[in-house]
C-alpha positions as CSV (number, residue, x, y, z in Angstrom):
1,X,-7.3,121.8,-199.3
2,X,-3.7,121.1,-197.8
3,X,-1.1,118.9,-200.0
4,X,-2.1,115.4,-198.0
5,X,-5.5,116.0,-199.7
6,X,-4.1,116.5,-203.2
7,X,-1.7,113.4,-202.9
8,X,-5.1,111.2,-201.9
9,X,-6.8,112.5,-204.9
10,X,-3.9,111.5,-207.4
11,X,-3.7,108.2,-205.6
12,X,-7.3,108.1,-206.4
13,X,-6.7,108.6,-209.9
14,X,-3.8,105.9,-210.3
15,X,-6.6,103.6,-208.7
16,X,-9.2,104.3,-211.5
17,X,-6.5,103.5,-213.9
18,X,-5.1,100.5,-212.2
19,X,-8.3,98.9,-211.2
20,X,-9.9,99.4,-214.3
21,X,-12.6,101.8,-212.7
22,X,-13.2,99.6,-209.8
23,X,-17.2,99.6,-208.5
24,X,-17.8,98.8,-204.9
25,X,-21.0,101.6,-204.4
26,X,-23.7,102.3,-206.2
27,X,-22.3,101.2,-209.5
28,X,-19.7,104.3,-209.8
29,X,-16.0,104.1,-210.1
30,X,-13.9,106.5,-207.9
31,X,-13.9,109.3,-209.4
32,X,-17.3,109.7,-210.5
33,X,-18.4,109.1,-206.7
34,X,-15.8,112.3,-205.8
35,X,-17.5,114.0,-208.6
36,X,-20.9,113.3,-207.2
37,X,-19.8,114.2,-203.7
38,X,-18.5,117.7,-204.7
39,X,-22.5,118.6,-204.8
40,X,-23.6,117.0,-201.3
41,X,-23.7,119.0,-198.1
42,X,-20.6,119.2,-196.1
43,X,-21.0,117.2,-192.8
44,X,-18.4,116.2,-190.5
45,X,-20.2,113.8,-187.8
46,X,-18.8,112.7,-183.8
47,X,-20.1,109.8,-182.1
48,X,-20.3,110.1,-178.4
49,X,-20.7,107.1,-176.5
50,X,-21.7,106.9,-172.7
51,X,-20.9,103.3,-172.2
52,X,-23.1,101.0,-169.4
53,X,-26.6,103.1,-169.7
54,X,-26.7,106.8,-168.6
55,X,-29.7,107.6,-166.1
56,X,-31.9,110.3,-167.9
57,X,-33.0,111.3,-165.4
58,X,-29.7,112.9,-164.4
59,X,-29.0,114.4,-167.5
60,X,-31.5,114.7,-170.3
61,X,-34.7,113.7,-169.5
62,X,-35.3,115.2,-165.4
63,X,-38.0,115.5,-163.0
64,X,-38.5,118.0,-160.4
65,X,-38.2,116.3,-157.3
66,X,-40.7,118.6,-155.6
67,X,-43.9,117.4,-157.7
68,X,-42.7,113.9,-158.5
69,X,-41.9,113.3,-154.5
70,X,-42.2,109.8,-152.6
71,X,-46.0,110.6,-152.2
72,X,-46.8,110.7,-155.5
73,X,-44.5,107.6,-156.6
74,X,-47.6,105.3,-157.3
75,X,-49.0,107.2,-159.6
76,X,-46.0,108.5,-161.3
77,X,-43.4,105.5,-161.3
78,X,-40.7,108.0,-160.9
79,X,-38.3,108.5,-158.5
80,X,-35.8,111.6,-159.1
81,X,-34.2,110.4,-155.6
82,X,-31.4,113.4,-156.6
83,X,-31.4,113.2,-152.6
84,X,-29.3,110.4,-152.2
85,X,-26.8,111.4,-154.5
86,X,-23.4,112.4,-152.7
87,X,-21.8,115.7,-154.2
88,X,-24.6,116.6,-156.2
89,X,-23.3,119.7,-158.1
90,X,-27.4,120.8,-158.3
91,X,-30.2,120.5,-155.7
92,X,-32.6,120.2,-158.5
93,X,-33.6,120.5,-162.2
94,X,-31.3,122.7,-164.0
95,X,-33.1,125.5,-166.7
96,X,-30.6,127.5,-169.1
97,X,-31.1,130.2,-170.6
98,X,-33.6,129.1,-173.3
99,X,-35.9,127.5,-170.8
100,X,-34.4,124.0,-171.9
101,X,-34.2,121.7,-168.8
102,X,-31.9,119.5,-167.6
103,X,-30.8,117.0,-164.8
104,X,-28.2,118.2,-162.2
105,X,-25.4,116.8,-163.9
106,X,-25.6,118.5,-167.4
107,X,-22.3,119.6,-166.6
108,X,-21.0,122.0,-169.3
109,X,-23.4,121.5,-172.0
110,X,-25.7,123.9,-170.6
111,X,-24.0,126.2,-172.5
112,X,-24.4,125.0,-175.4
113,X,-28.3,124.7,-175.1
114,X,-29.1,127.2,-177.6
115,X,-27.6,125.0,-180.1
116,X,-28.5,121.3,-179.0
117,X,-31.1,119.4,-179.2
118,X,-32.7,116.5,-177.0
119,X,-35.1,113.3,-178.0
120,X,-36.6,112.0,-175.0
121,X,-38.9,108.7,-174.9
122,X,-36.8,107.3,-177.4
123,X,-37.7,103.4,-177.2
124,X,-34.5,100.8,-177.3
125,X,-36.8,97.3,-177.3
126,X,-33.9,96.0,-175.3
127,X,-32.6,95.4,-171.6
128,X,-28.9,93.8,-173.0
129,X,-25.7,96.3,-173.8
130,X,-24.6,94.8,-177.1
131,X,-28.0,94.9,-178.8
132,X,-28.9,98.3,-177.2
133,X,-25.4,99.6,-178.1
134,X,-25.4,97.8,-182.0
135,X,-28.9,99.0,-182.9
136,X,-28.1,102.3,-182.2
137,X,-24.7,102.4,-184.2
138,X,-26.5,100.4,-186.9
139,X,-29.9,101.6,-186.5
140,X,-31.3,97.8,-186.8
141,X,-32.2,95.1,-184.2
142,X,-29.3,92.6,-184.1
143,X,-29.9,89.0,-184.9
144,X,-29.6,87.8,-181.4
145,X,-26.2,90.0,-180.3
146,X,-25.2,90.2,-184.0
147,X,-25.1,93.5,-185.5
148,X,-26.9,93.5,-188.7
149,X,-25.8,96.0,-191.7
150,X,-23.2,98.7,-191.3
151,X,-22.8,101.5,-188.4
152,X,-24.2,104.8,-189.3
153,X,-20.1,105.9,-189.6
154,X,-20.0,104.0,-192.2
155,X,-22.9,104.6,-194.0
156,X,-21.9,108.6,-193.5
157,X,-18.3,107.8,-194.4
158,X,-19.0,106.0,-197.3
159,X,-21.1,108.7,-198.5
160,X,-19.0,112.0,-197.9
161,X,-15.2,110.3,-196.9
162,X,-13.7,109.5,-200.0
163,X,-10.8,112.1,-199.7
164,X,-10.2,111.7,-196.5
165,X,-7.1,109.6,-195.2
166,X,-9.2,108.0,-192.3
167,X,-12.8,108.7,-193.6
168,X,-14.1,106.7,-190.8
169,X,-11.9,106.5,-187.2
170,X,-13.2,105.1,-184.0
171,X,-12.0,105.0,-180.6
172,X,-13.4,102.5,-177.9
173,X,-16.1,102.3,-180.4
174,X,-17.6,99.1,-182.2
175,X,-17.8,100.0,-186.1
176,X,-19.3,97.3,-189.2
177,X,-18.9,97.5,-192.5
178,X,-20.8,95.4,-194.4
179,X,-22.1,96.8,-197.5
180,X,-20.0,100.4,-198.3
181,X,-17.0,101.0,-199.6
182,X,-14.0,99.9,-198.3
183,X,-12.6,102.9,-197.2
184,X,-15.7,103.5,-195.1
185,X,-14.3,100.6,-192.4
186,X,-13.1,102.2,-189.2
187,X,-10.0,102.3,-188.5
188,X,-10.9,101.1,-184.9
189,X,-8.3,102.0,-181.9
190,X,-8.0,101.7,-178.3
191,X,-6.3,105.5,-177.4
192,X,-4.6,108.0,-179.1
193,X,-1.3,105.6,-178.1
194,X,-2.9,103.2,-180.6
195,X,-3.6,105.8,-183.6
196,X,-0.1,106.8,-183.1
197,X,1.3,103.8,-183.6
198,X,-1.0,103.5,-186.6
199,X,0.6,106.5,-188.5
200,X,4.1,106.1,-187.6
201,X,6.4,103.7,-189.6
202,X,7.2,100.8,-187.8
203,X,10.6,98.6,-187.0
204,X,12.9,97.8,-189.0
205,X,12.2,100.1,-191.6
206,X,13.6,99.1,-195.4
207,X,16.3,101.4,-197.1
208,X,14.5,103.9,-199.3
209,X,16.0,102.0,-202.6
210,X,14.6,98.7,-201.5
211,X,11.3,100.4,-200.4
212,X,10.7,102.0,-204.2
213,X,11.7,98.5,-205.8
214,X,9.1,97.1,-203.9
215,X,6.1,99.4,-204.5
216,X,6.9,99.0,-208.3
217,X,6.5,95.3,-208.5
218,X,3.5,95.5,-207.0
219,X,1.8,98.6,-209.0
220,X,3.2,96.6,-211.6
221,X,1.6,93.4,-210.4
222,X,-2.0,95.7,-209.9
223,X,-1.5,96.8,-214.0
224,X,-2.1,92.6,-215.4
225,X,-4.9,91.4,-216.8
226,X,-5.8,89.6,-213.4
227,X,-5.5,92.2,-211.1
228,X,-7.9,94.2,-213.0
229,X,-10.5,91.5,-213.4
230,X,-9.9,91.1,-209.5
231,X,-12.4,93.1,-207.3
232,X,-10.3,92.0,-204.0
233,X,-7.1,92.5,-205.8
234,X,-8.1,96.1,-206.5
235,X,-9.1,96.7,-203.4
236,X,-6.0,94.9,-201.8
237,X,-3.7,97.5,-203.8
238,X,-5.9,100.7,-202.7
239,X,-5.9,99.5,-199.1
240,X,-1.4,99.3,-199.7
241,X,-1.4,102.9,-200.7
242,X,-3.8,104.2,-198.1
243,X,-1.6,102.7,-195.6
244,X,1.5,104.2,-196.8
245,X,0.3,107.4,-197.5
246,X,-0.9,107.3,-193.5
247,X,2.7,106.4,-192.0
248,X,4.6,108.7,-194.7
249,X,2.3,112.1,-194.5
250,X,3.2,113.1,-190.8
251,X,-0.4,112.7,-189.7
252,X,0.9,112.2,-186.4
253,X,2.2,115.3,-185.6
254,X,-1.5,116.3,-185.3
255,X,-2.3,113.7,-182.3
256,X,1.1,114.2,-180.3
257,X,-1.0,115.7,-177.7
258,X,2.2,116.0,-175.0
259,X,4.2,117.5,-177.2
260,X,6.1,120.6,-175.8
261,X,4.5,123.3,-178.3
262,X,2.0,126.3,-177.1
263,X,-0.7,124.7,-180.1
264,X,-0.7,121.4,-178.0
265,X,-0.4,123.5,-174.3
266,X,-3.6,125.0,-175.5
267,X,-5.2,122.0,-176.4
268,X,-4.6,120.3,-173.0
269,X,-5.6,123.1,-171.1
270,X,-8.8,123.4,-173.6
271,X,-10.0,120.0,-172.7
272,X,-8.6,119.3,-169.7
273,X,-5.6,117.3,-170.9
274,X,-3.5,117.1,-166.9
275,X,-0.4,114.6,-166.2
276,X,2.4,112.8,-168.3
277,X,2.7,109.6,-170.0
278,X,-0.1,107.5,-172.1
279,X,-1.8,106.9,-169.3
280,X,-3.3,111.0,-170.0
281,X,-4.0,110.0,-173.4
282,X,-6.9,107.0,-173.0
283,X,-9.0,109.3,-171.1
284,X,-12.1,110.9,-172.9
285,X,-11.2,114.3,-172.4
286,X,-8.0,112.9,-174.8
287,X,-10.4,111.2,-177.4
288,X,-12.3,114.2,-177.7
289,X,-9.1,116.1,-178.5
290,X,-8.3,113.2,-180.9
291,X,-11.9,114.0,-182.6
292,X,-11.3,117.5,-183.1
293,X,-8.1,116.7,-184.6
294,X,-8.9,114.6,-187.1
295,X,-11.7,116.6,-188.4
296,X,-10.3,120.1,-188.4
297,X,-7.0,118.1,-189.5
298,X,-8.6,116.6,-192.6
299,X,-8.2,113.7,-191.4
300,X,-11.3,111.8,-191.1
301,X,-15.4,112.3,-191.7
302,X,-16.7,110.7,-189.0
303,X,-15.1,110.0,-185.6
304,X,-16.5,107.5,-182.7
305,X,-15.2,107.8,-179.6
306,X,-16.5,106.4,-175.7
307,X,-16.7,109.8,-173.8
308,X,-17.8,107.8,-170.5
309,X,-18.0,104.3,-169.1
310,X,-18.6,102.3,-166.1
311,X,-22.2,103.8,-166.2
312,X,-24.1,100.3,-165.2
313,X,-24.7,101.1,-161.4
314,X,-27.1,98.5,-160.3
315,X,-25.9,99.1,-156.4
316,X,-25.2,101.8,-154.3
317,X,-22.5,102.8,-156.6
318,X,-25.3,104.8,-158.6
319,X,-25.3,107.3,-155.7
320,X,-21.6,108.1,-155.7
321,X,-20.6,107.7,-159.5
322,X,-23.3,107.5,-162.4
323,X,-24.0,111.4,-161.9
324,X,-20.2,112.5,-161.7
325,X,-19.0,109.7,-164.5
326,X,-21.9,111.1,-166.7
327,X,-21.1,114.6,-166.4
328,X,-17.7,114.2,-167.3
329,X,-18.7,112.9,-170.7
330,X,-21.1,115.6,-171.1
331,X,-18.2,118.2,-170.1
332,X,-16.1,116.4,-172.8
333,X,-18.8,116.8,-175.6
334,X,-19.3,120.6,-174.3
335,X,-15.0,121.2,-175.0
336,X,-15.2,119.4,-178.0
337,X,-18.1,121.6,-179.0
338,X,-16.5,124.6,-177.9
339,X,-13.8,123.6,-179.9
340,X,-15.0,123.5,-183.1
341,X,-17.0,126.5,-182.5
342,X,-13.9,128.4,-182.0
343,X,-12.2,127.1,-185.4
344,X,-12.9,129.0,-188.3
345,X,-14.3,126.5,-191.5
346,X,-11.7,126.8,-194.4
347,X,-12.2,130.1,-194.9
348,X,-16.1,130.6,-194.9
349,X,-17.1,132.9,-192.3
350,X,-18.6,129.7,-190.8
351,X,-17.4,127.3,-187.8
352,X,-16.0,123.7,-188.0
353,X,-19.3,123.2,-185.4
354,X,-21.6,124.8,-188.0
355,X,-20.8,121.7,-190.3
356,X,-19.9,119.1,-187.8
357,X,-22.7,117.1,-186.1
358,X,-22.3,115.5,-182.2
359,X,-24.3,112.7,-181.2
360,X,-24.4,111.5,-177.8
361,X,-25.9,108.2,-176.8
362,X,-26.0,105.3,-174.6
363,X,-27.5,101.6,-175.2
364,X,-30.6,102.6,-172.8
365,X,-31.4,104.2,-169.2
366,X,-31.8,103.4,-165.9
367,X,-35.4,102.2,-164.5
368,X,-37.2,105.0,-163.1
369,X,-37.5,103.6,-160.0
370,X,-34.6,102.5,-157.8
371,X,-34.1,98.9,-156.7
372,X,-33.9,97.6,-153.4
373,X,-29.7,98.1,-153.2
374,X,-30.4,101.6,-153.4
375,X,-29.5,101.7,-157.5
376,X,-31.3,101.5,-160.5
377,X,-31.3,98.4,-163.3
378,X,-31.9,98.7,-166.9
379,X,-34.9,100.5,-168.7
380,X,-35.9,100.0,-172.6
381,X,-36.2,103.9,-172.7
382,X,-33.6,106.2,-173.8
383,X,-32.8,109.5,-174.7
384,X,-30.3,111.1,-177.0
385,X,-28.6,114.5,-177.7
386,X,-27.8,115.9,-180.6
387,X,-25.5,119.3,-181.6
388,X,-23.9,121.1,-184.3
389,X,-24.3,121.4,-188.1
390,X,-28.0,121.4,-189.0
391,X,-29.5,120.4,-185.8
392,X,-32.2,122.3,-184.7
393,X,-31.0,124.2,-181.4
394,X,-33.0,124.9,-178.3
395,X,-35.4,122.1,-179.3
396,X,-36.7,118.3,-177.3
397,X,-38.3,116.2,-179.3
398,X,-41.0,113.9,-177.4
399,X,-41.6,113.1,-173.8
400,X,-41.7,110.3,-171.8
401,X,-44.6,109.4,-169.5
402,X,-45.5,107.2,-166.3
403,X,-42.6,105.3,-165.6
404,X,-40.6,107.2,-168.3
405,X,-42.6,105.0,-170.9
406,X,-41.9,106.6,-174.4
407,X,-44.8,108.9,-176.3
408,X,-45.2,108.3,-179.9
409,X,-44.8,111.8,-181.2
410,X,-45.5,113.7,-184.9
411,X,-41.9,113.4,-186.6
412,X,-42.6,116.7,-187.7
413,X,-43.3,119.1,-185.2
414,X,-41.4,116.8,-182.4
415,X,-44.7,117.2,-179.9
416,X,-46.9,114.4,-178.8
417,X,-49.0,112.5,-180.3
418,X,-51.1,109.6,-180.1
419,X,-50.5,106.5,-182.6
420,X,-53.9,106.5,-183.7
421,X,-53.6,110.1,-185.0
422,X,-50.4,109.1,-186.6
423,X,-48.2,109.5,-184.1
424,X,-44.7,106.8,-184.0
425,X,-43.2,105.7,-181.3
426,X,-38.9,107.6,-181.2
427,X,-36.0,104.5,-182.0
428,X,-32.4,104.9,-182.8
429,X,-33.2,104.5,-186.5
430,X,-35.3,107.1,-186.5
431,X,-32.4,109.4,-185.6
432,X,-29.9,107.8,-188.5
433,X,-32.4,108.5,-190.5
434,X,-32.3,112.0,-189.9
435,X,-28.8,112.2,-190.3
436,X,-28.4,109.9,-193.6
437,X,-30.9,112.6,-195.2
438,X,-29.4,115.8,-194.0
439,X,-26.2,114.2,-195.7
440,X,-28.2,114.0,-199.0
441,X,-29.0,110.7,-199.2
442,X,-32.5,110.1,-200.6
443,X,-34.9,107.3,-200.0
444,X,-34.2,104.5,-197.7
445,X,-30.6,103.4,-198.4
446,X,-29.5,101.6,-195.0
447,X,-33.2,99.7,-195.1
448,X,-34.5,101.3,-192.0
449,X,-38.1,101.4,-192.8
450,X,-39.1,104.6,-191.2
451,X,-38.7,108.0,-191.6
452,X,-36.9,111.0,-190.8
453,X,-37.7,113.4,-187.7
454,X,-38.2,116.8,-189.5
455,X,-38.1,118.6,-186.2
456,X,-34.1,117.7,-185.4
457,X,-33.3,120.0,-188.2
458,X,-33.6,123.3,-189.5
């Protein structure tokens, strides 16, 4: 545990004593929650979003092009049409190693088939981005475009953050707290420009003397009677000292990706990091080295960040740049995964990727058919990808059908089967779920009414 770590924990303690044991979860005060989360698995968690509705066909859920042809196309409502696609790095469907199959722009996580693992015929009950995109984070259906409950960070952050400076940091991402700590809000930025300005001191800065005067008045202020009997005051003072410990603990050495050090050379090279200025550092392949940073730094729990966007190609712009926009966020999750594969976990033998789980999603997919201007319009199925930590490698859960309509499948074994033998129909909460109890949590704490898909993990 590096000294940052061991100042949070004594600021935790001065909290307990100032707040008077302050409850905001489950009844417990800090310390007992950091007690109780000493016993719970230890999961790191990225959020990848592909922003605009990825075409599963491309990527995760393909079709051979030689069966499903135009002849066919009234029976199977699919068409592949990987022949009008300009620079297509793959005639067909790609097959690694394992036998795991893929669309011709997998890009570079084919080599990290082994370890992922794929849910096709996943069902989104929605053609609009912000209630695809929201139920997925949160795992409910908003109330009209409102999100209802917290994100899945949260809920994750809440759970397994509490020592972490930025338990919960997100990128390009849309984040809700509603009902966990508050420490489990994102801290929500636009680039790794933002985040820096976030952890440095800003201008004018107060002399040192007048600095201390004024951070005893108000720990002396957070010691009354008031304060103490004040839930939001409490929380007021906790939220001071986080922020201070952020701009004064030199967390942003660890993001100064264009410094002129061989760590940070490495690092651009690793993910592809080319160029000078800010500009370089809002692209994905940036956010992705943000991600790895603030996990492997100690930084943060959970990290979202938007790893590909413009991916709504209702025109002819489907044939030039959904496959090549797509594959470079699937590159970017393959570096990131690469990345913490390399990095040895605190001394265990094991990797930062064998306790770090990567989700990659979109709102929903493209029809299966393509439109008369030669692109394709939103679909209510979806897919999802899934690596690291205790995922299940070399696995697909489910299948999609005629017209890529979603199979209900046995949670269990992941295969087919039919909803009169049992068999449920694949949704975003299904997948939360999943993750909430592979993090420990027992019953149904996020109110998500269904349960778990035993085949994800191991």
């Amino acid at each position: 545990m590096n000294s940052f770590q061991f100042q949070r924990r004594d600021f935790l303690k001065s909290v307990l004593v100032a707040g008077g044991g302050l409850s905001v979860f489950g009844g417990l005060g800090p310390l007992a929650r950091l007690a109780q989360a000493q016993s719970r698995p230890d999961r790191y968690y990225v959020f990848c979003y592909f922003s605009g509705g990825w075409d599963i066909l491309l990527g995760l859920d393909p079709r051979d092009p030689v069966v499903f042809n135009n002849g066919v196309v009234s029976q199977t409502r699919i068409q592949p049409g990987y022949d009008r696609l300009v620079g297509i790095p793959n005639a067909n469907v790609v097959t690694a190693a394992n036998g795991l199959q893929f669309g011709p722009y997998i890009g570079e996580m084919l080599q990290h088939a082994p370890r992922l693992a794929v849910v096709r015929g996943m069902s989104m009950d929605t053609l609009t981005h912000e209630v695809g995109r929201r139920r997925f984070l949160t795992g409910k259906p908003p109330s009209g475009l409102q999100a209802r409950g917290s994100t899945a960070s949260a809920w994750l952050s809440g759970w397994l953050g509490e020592e972490h400076a930025i338990p919960n940091l997100s990128v390009q991402v849309e984040s809700y707290n509603v009902d966990q700590p508050t420490y489990a809000t994102a801290l929500r930025v636009n680039s790794v420009p933002d985040l820096l300005r976030a952890l440095r001191a800003g201008n004018p800065t107060l002399d040192a003397r007048t600095v201390a005067q004024i951070d005893a008045l108000l720990e002396a202020e957070a010691e009354c009677a008031a304060a103490k009997n004040s839930p939001m005051w409490s929380k007021t003072e906790s939220s001071r000292g986080k922020a201070k410990q952020m701009v004064t603990g030199g967390l942003d050495q660890l993001f100064d990706f264009l410094a002129n050090t061989p760590q940070m050379e490495a690092l651009r090279a690793h993910y592809g990091i080319t160029g000078t200025g800010n500009a370089v550092l809002q692209t994905p392949e940036a956010q992705a080295a943000l991600a790895s940073r603030a996990l492997t730094g100690g930084i943060s729990r959970c990290v979202s960040v938007q790893v590909a966007g413009g991916l709504d190609t209702h025109f002819i712009d489907w044939e030039t740049d959904q496959g090549p926009r797509q594959m470079r966020g699937f590159n970017v999750m393959a570096r990131l995964a690469s990345d913490l594969a390399a990095k040895e976990y605190k001394g265990t033998g094991t990797s930062w990727l064998d306790h770090t789980t990567i989700v990659g999603f979109s709102e929903f997919s493209r029809t299966s058919m393509l439109n008369d201007r030669r692109g394709r319009d939103h679909a209510l199925t979806n897919a999802a990808i899934l690596l690291g930590g205790n995922i299940k490698g070399g696995t697909v859960v489910g299948a999609s059908s005629i017209g890529l309509s979603p199979q209900p499948i046995n949670l269990t074994t992941g295969a087919v089967q039919p909803e009169v033998d049992g068999g449920q129909v694949v949704r975003p909460e299904h997948i939360l779920q999943t993750l909430y109890m592979d993090a420990g949590m027992t019953g149904d704490p996020a109110d998500l009414r269904v349960s778990p898909i035993g085949a994800l993990l191991r």
